[in-house]
C-alpha positions, 0 to 999 in steps of 0.5 A: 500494479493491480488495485484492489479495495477492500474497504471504501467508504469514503474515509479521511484514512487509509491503509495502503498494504502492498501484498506478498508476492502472488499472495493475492487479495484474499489473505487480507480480505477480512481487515476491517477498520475505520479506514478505507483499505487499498490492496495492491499487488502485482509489482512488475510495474510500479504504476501506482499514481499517489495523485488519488491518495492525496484526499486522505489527511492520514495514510499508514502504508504496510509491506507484507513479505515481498510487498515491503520491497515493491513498497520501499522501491515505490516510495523511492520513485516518488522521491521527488513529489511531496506525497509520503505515508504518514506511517510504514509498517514492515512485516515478514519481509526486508528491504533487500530480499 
């Protein structure tokens, strides 16, 4: 997977938006919010560690399109950790597309 930080300021949240297909960074570029923001695309690997999101005592995770399947399908590999976002947000996409 690609990382992309739109916003890093060292915050105690985060927002994890795992982007369409080939949608690419820029679409999401002007998000602004108290929380650091971490953009993800590119799904052929679901490689993204969550050993780096641990530090943030909230994160609310949002699928966008085909992001809301790499999401879920990401979340389930994780099954077996104790890391999970606090909140999941699904917009314009399914868990079976």
């Amino acid at each position: 997977m690609i990382r992309h930080w739109l916003q890093q300021r060292d915050n105690d949240q985060l927002i994890l938006i795992f982007a369409g297909w080939g949608l690419g960074p820029s679409v999401f570029a002007q998000v602004q919010a108290e929380a650091d923001v971490l953009l993800v695309e590119d799904y052929r690997q679901l490689d993204l560690s969550p050993a780096p999101l641990r530090h943030y005592a909230q994160c609310t995770a949002l699928g966008y399109s085909f992001g809301v399947a790499a999401l879920l399908h990401w979340l389930a590999r994780l099954a077996a950790t104790d890391w999970r976002p606090d909140r999941l947000v699904a917009i314009n996409g399914t868990a079976f597309p």
